[in-house]
ChimeraX commands (.cxc) that place a marker at each C-alpha (Angstrom):
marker #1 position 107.70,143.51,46.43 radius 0.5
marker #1 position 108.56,146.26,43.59 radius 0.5
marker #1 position 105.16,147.83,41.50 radius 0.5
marker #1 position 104.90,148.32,38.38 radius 0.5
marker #1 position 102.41,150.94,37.04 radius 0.5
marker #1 position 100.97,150.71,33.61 radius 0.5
marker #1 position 98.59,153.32,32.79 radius 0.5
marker #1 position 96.59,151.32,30.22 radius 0.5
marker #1 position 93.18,152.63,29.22 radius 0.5
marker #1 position 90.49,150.35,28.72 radius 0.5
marker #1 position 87.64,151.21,26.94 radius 0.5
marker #1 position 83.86,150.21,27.35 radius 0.5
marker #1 position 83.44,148.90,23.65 radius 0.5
marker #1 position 86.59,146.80,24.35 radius 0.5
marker #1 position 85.84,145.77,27.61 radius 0.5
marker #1 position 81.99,144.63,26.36 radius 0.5
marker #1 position 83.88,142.31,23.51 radius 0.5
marker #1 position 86.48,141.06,26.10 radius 0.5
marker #1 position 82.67,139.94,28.12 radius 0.5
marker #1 position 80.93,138.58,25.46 radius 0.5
marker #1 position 84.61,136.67,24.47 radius 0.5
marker #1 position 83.74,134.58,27.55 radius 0.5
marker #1 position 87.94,134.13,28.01 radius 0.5
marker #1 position 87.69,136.12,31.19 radius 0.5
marker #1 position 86.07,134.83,34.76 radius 0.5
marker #1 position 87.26,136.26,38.36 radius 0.5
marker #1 position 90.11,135.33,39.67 radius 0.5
marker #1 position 91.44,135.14,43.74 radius 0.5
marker #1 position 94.18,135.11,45.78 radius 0.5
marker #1 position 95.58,132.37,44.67 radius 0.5
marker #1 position 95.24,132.71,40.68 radius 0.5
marker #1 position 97.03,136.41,41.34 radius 0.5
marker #1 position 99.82,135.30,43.28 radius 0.5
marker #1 position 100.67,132.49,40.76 radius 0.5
marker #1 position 100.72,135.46,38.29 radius 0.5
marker #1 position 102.72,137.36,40.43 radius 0.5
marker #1 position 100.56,140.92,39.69 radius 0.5
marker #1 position 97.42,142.25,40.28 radius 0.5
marker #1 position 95.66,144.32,38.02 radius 0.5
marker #1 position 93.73,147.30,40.09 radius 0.5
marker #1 position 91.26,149.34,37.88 radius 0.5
marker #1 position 90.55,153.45,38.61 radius 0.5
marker #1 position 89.32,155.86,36.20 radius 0.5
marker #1 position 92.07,158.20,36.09 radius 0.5
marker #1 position 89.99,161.13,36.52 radius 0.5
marker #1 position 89.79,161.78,39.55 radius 0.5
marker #1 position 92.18,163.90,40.88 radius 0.5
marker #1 position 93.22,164.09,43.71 radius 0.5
marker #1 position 92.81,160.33,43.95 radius 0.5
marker #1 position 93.62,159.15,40.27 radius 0.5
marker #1 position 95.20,161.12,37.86 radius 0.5
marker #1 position 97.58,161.25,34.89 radius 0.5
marker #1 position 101.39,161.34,36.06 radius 0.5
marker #1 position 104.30,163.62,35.10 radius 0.5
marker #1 position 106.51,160.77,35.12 radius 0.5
marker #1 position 103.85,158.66,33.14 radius 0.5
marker #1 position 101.33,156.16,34.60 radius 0.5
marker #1 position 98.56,157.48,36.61 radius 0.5
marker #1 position 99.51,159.15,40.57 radius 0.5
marker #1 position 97.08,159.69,43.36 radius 0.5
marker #1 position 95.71,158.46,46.99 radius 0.5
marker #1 position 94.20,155.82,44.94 radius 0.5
marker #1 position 97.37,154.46,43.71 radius 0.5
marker #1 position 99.01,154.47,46.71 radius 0.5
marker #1 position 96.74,152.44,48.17 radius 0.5
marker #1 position 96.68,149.91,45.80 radius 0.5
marker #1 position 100.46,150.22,45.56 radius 0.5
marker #1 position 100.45,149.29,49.24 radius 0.5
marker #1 position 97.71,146.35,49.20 radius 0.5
marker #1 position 100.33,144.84,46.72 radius 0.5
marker #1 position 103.38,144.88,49.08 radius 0.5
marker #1 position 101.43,143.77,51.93 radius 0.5
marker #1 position 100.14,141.04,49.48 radius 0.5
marker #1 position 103.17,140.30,48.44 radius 0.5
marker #1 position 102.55,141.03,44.11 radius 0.5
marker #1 position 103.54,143.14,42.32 radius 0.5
marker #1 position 100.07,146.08,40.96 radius 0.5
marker #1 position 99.49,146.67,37.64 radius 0.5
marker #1 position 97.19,149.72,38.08 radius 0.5
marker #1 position 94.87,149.89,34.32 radius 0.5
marker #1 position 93.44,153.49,33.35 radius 0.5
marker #1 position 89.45,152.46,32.63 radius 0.5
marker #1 position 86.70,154.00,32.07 radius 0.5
marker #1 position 84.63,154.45,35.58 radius 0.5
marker #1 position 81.08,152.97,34.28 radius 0.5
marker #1 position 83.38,150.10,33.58 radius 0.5
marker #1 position 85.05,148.92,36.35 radius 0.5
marker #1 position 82.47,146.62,37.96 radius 0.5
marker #1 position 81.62,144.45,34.77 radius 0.5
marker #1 position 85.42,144.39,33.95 radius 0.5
marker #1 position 85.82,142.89,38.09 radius 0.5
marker #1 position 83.25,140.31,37.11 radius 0.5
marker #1 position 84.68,139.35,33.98 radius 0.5
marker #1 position 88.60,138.53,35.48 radius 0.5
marker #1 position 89.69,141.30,33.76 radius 0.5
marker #1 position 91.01,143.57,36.94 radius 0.5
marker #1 position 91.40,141.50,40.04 radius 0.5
marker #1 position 89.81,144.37,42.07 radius 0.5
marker #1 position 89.21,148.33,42.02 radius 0.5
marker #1 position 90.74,151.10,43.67 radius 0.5
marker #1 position 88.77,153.43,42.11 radius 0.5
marker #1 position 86.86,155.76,45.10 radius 0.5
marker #1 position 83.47,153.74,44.56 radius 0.5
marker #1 position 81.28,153.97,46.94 radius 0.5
marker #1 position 78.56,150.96,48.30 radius 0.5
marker #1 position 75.02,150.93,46.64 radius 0.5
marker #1 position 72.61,148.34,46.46 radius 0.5
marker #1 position 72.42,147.76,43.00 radius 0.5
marker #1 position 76.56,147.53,43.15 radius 0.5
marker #1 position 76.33,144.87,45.76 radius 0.5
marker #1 position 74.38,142.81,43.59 radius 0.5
marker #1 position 78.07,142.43,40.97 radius 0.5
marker #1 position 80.88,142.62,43.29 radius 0.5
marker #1 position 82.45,142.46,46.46 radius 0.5
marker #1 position 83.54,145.18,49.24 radius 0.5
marker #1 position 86.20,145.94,51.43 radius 0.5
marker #1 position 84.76,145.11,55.05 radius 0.5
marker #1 position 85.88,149.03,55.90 radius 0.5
marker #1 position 85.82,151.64,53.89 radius 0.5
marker #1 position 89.38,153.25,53.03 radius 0.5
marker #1 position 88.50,156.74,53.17 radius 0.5
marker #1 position 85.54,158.68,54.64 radius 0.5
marker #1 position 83.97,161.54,52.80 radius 0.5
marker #1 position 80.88,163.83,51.89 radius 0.5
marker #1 position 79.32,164.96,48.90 radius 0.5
marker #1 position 79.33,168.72,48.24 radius 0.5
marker #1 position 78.05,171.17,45.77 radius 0.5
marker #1 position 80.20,173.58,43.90 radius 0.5
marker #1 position 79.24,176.50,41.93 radius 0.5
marker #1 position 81.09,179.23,40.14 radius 0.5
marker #1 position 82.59,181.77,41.84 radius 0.5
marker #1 position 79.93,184.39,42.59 radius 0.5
marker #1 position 77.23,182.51,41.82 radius 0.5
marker #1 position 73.75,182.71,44.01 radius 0.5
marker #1 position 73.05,179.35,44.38 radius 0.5
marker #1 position 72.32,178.66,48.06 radius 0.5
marker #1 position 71.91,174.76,47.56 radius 0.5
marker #1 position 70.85,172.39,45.65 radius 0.5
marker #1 position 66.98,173.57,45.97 radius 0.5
marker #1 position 67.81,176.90,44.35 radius 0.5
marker #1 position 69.16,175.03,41.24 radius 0.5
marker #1 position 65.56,173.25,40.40 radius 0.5
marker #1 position 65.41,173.11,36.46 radius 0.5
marker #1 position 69.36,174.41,36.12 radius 0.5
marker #1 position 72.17,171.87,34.81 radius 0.5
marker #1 position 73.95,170.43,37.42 radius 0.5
marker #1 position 76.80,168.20,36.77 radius 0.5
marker #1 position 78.15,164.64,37.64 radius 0.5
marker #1 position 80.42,162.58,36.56 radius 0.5
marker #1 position 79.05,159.30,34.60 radius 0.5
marker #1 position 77.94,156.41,36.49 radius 0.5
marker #1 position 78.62,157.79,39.89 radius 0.5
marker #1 position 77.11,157.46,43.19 radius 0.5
marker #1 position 76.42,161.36,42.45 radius 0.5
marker #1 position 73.99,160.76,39.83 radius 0.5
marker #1 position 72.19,158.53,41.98 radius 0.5
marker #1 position 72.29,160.73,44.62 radius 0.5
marker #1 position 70.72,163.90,42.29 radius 0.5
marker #1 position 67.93,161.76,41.53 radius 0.5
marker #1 position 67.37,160.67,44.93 radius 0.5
marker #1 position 66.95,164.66,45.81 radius 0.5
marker #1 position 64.48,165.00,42.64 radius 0.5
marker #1 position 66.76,167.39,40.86 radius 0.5
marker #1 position 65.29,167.50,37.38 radius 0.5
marker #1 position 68.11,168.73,35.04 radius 0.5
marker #1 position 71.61,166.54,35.14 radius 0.5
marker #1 position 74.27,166.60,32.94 radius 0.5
marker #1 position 76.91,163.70,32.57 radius 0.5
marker #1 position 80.49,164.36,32.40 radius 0.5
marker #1 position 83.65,161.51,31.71 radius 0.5
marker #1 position 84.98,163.14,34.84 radius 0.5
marker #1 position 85.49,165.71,37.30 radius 0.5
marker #1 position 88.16,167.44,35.43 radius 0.5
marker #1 position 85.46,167.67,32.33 radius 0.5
marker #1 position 83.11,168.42,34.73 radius 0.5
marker #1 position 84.79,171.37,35.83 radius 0.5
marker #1 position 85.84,172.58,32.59 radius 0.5
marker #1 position 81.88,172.66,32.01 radius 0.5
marker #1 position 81.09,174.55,35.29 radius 0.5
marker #1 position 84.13,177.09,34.41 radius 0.5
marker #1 position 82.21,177.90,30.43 radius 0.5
marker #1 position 78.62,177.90,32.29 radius 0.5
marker #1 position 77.03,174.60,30.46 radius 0.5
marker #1 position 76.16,173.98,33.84 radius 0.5
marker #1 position 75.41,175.99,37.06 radius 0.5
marker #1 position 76.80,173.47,39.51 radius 0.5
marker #1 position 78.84,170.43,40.15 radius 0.5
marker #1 position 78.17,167.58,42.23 radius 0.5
marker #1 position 81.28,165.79,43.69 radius 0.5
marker #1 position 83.77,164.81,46.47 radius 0.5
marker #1 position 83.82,167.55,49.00 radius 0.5
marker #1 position 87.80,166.74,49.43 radius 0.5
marker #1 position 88.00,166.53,45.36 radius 0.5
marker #1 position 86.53,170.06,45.15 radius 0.5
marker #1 position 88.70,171.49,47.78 radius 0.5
marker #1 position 91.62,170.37,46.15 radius 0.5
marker #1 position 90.66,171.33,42.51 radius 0.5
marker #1 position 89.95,174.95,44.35 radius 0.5
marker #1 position 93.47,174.81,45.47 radius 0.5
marker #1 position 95.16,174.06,41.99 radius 0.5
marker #1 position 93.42,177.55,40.87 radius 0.5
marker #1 position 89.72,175.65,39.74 radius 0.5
marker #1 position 87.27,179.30,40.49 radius 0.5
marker #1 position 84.85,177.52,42.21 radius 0.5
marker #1 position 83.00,177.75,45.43 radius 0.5
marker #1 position 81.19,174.97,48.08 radius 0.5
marker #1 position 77.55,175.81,47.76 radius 0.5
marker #1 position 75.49,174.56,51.80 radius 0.5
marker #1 position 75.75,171.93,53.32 radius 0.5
marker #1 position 77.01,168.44,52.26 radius 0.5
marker #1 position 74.62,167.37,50.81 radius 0.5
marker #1 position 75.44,163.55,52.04 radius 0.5
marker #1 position 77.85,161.86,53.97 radius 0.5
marker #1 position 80.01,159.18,51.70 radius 0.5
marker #1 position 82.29,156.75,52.34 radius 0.5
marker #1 position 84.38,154.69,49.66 radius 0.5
marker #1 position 85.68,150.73,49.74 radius 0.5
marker #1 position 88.00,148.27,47.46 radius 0.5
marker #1 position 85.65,146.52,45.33 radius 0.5
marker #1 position 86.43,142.51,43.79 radius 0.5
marker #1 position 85.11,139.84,42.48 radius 0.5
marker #1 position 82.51,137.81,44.43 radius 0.5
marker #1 position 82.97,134.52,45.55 radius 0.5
marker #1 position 86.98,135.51,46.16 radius 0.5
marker #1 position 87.02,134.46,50.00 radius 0.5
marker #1 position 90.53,134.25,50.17 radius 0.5
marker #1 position 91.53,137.49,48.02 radius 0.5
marker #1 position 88.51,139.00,50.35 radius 0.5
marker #1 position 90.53,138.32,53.13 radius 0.5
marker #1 position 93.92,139.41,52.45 radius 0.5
marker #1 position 92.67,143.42,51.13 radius 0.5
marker #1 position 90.48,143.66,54.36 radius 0.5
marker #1 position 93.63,142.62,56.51 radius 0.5
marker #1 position 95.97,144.68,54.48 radius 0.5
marker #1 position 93.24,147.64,55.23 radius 0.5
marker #1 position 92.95,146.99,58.63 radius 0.5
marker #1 position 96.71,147.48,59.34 radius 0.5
marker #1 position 97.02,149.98,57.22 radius 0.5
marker #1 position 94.64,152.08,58.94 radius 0.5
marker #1 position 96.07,150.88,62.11 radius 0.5
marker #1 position 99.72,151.81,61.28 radius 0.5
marker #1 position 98.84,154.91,59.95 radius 0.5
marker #1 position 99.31,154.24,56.48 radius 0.5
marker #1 position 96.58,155.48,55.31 radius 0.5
marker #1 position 96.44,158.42,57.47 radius 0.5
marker #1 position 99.59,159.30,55.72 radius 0.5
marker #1 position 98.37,158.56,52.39 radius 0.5
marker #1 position 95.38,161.24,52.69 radius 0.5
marker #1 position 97.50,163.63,53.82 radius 0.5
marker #1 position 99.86,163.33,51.47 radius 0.5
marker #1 position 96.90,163.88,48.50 radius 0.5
marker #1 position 94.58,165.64,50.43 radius 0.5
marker #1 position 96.06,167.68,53.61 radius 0.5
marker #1 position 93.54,166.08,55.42 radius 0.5
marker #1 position 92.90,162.69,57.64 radius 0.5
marker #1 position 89.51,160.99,55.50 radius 0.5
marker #1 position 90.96,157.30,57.13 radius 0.5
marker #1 position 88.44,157.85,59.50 radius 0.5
marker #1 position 85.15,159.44,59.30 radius 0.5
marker #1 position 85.12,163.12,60.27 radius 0.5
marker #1 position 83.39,164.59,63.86 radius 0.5
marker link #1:1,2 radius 0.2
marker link #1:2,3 radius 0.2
marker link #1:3,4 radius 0.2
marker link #1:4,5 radius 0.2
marker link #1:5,6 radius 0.2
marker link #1:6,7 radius 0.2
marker link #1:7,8 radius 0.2
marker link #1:8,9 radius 0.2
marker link #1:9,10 radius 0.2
marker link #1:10,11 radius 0.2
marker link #1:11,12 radius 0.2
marker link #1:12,13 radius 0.2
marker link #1:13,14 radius 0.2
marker link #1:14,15 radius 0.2
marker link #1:15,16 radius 0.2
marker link #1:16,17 radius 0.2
marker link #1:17,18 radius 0.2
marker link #1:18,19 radius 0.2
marker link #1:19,20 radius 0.2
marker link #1:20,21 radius 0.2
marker link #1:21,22 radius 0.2
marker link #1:22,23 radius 0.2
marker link #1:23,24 radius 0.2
marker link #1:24,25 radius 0.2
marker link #1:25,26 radius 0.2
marker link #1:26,27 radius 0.2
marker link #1:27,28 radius 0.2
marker link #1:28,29 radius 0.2
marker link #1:29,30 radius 0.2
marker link #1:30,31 radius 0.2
marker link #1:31,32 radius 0.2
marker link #1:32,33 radius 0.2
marker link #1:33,34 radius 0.2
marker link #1:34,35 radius 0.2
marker link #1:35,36 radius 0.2
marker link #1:36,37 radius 0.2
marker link #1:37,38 radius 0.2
marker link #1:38,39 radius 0.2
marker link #1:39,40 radius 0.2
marker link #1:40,41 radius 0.2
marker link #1:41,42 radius 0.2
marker link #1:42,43 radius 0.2
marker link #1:43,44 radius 0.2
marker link #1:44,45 radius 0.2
marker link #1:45,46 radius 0.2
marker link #1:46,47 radius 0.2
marker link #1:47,48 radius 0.2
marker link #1:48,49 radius 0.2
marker link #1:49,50 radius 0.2
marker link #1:50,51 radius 0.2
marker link #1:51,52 radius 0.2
marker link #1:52,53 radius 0.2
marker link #1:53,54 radius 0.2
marker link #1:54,55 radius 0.2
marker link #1:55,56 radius 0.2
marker link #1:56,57 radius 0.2
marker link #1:57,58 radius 0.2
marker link #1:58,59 radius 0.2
marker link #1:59,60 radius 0.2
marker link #1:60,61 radius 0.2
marker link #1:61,62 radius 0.2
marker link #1:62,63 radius 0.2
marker link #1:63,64 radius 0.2
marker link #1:64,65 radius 0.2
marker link #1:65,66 radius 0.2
marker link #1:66,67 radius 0.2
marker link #1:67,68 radius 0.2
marker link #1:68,69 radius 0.2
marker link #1:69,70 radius 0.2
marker link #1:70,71 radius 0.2
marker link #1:71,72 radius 0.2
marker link #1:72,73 radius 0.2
marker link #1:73,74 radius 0.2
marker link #1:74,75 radius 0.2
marker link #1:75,76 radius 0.2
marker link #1:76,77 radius 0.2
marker link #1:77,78 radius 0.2
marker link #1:78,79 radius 0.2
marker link #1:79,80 radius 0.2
marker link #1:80,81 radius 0.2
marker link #1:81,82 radius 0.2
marker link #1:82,83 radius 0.2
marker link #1:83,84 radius 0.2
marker link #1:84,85 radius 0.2
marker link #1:85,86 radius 0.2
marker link #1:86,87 radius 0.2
marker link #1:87,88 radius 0.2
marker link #1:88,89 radius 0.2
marker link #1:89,90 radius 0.2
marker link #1:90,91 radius 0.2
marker link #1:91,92 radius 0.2
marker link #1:92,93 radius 0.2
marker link #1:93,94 radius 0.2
marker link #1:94,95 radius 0.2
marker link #1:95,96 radius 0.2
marker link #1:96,97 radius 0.2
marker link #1:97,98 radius 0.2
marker link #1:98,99 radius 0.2
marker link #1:99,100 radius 0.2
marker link #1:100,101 radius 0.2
marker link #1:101,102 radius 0.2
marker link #1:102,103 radius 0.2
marker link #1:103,104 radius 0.2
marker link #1:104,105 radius 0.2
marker link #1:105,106 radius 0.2
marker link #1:106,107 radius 0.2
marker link #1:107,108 radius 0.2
marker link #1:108,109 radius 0.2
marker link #1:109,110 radius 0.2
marker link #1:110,111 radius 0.2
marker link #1:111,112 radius 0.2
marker link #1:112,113 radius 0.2
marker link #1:113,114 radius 0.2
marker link #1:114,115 radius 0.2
marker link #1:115,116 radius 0.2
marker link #1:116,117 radius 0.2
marker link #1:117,118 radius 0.2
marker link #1:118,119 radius 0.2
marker link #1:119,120 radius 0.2
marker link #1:120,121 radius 0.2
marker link #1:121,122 radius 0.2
marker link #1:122,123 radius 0.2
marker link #1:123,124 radius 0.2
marker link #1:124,125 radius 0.2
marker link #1:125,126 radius 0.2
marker link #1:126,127 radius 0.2
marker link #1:127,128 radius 0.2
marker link #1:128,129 radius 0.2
marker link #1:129,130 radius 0.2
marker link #1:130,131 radius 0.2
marker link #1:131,132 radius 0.2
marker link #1:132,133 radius 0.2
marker link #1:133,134 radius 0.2
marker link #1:134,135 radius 0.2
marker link #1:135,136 radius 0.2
marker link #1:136,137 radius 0.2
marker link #1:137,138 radius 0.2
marker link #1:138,139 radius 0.2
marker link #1:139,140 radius 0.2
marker link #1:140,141 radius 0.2
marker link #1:141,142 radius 0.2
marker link #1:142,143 radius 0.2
marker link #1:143,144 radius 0.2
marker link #1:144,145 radius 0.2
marker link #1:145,146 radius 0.2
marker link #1:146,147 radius 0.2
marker link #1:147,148 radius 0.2
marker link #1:148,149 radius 0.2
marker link #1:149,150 radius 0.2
marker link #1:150,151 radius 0.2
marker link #1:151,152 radius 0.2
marker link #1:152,153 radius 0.2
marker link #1:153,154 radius 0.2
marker link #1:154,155 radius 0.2
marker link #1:155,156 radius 0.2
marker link #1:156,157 radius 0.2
marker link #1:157,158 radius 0.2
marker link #1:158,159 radius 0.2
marker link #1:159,160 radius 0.2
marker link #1:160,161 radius 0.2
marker link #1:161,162 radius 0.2
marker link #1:162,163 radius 0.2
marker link #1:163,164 radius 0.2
marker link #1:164,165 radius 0.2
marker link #1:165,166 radius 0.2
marker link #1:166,167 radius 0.2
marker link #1:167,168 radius 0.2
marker link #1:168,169 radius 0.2
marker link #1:169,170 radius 0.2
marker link #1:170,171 radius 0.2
marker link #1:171,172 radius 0.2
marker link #1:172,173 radius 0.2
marker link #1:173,174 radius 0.2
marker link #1:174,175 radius 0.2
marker link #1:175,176 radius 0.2
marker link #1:176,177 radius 0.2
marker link #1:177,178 radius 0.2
marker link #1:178,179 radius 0.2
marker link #1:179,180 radius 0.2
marker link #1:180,181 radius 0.2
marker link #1:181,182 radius 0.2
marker link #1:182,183 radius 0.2
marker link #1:183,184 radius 0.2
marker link #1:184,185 radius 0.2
marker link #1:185,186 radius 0.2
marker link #1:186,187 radius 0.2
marker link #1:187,188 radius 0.2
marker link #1:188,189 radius 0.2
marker link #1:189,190 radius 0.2
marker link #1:190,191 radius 0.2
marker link #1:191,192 radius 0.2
marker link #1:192,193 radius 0.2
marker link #1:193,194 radius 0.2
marker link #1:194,195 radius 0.2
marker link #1:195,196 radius 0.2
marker link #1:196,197 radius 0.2
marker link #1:197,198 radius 0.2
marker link #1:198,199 radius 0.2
marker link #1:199,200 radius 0.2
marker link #1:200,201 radius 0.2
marker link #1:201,202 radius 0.2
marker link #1:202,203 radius 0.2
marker link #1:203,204 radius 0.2
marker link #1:204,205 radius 0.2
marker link #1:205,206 radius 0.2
marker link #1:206,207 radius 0.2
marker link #1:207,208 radius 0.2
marker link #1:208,209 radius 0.2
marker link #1:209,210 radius 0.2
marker link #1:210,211 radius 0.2
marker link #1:211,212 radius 0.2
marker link #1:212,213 radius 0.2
marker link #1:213,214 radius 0.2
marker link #1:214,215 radius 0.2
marker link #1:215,216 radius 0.2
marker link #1:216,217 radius 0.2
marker link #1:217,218 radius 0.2
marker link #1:218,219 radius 0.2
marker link #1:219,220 radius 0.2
marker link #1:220,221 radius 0.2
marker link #1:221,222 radius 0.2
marker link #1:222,223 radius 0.2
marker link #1:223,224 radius 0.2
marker link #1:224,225 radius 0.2
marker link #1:225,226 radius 0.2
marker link #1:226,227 radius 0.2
marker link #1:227,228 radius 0.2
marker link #1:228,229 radius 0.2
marker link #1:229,230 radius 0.2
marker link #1:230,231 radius 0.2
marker link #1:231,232 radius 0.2
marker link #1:232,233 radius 0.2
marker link #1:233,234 radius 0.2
marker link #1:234,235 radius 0.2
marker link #1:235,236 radius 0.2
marker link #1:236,237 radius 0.2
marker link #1:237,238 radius 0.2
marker link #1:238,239 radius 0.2
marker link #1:239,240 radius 0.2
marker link #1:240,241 radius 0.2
marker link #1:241,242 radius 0.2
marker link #1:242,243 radius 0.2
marker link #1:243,244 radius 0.2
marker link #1:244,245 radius 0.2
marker link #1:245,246 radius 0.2
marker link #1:246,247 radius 0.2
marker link #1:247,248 radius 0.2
marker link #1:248,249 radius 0.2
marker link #1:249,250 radius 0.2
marker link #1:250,251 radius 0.2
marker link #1:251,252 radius 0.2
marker link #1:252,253 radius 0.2
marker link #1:253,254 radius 0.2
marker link #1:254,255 radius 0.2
marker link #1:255,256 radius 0.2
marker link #1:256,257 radius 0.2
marker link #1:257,258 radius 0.2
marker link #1:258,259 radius 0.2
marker link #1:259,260 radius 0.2
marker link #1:260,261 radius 0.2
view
């Protein structure tokens, strides 16, 4: 089937009315295909995964991959610009019929939604710091700024290492404009993210080790057996196919459909 891409931001404010409105409630596989489209949220900030498009819309390994659950699926994707804190309560309200949006698993997540059985791309989380900088790791920045974008799996994972001093960003690419005026000494993201800002002329710099491995899964409403069903099939051949393989090289120049060696 064709896509159609809408790059429609959703904000939280309107996204809390749309909640307390009580119009919305979860929909599955059957409720989408009688609509004929389903609505996939991302933040749109993400680049290289989801990001603004020349051509209009948003572009990115994100999209393509919900691009392709769609044709598999047989609907047409309406992929909605949101705001990344958002995404989860707008899945459990019936506003997006699930998320393509590079989240990763966490307990307190599990609690709202569902997952993808497999993730759909393998990655790590890695420090970057200004070019020159003598930051040897995360240790060395004790009581400096660091950086994150809001509502991430990085913030959680900042707190998990004790760090003392973290500053919230809307996303990486305001995240980076931060790092590049010195508001903060370091940002915490996406190894493959970072590598490909570096590319596009970001003067930045990986700073040791990853600090954690990470992996990243389509997220949907629970109690959506069927719709749960059809995305982990669709994953599964895509993987299989070499699909996705194709898809992260295309964004990223490197294979993340399966977790590194």
């Amino acid at each position: 089937m064709s896509t159609t891409i809408k790059s429609r931001t959703i904000k939280t404010a309107a996204l809390c009315a749309l909640l307390l409105s009580g119009l919305a409630h979860a929909t599955d596989l059957a409720q989408i295909k009688q609509k004929g489209v389903m609505t996939v949220a991302m933040s749109g900030e993400y680049p290289p995964f989801s990001q603004p498009s020349l051509k209009g819309g948003l572009e990115g390994f994100d999209v393509d991959v919900a691009n392709e659950l769609g044709k598999r699926m047989g609907v047409k994707v309406n992929v909605v610009k949101t705001e990344f804190p958002s995404i989860i309560a707008g899945i459990q309200a019936g506003i997006f019929d699930l998320a393509v949006a590079s989240q990763g698993k966490t307990p307190e997540r599990a609690k709202a939604v569902d997952f993808s059985d497999a993730p759909y791309y393998y990655d790590g989380v890695q420090l970057f710091a200004p070019l020159g900088s003598k930051a040897t790791g995360l240790a060395s920045l004790k009581g400096q700024p660091v950086g994150v974008a809001l509502g991430t799996t990085f913030e959680a994972t900042l707190k998990e290492k004790g760090h003392d001093k973290i500053v919230s960003y809307s996303g990486e690419q305001e995240g980076f404009l931060a790092l590049a005026a010195g508001r903060v000494q370091a940002f915490l993201t996406e190894k493959s993210v970072g590598a490909v800002a570096i590319q596009k002329g970001v003067k930045m710099m990986p700073v040791g080790p990853v600090v954690a491995s990470d992996a990243t899964y389509v997220t949907f409403a629970k109690n959506s057996p069927a719709l749960a069903a059809a995305v982990n099939k669709a994953l599964n051949d895509m993987r299989a196919d070499g699909t996705l393989k194709k898809i992260s090289m295309k964004w990223v120049g490197l294979d993340l459909s399966v977790p590194s060696k």
